[in-house]
C-alpha positions as CSV (number, residue, x, y, z in Angstrom):
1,X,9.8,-0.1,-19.1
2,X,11.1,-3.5,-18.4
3,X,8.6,-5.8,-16.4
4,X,11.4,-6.0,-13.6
5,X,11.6,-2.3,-13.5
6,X,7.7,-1.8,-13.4
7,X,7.6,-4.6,-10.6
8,X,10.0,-2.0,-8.8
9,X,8.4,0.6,-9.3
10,X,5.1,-1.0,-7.8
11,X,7.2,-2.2,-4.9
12,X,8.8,1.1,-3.9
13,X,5.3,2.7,-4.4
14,X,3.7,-0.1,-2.0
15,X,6.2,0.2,0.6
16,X,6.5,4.0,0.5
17,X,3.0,4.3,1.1
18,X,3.2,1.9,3.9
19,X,5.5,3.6,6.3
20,X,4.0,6.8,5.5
21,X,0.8,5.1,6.9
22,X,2.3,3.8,9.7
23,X,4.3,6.8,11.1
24,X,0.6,8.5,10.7
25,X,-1.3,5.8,12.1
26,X,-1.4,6.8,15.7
27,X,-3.1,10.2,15.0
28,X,-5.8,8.6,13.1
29,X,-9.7,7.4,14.3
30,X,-10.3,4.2,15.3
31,X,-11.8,3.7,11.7
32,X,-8.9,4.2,9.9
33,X,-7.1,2.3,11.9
34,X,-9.5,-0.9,11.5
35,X,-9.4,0.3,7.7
36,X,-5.6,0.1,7.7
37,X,-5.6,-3.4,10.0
38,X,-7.9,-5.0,7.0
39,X,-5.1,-4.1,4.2
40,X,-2.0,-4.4,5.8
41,X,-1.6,-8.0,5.2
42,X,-2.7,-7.0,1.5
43,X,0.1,-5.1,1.3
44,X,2.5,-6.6,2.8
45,X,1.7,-9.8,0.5
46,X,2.3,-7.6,-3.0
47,X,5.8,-6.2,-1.5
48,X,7.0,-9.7,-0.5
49,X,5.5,-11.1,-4.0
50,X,5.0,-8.3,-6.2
51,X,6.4,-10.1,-9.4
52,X,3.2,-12.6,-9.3
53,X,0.7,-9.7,-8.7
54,X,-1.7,-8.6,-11.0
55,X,-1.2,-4.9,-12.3
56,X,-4.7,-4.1,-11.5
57,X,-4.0,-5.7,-8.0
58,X,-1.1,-3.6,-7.4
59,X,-2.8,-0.5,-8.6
60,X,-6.1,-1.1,-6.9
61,X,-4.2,-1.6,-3.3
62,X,-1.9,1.8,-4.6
63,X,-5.6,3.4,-4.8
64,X,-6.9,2.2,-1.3
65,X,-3.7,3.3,0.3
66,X,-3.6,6.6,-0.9
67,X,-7.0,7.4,-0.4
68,X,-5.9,6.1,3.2
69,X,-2.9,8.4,3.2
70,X,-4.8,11.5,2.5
71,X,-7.5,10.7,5.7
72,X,-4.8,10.3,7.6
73,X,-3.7,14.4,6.6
């Protein structure tokens, strides 16, 4: 896999998780919420410059966000 096609990759991951997160948002507790408030600008910073992202960045915020996901239901 090509650099450009793992940078896509991470970027479609990112942003997938993303709106799935915030279509679920509402229904969650005013911690997750807060939780999700802290790493949205995280997130949206590794879509908008994925390419200059570390891997373990990019995985580490694909970690938080499904472990986010998945307290959301």
């Amino acid at each position: 896999m090509t650099i450009q096609e793992t940078t896509r990759h991470w970027k479609t991951d990112l942003q997938s998780l993303r709106d799935e997160i915030r279509l679920q948002i509402h229904l969650g507790e005013m911690d997750v919420k807060d939780e999700w408030s802290k790493l949205e600008p995280e997130v949206e910073a590794a879509i908008k410059d994925a390419a200059h992202h570390a891997s373990d960045m990019v995985h580490t915020l694909i970690v938080k966000l499904t472990g986010l996901r998945k307290r959301l239901g």
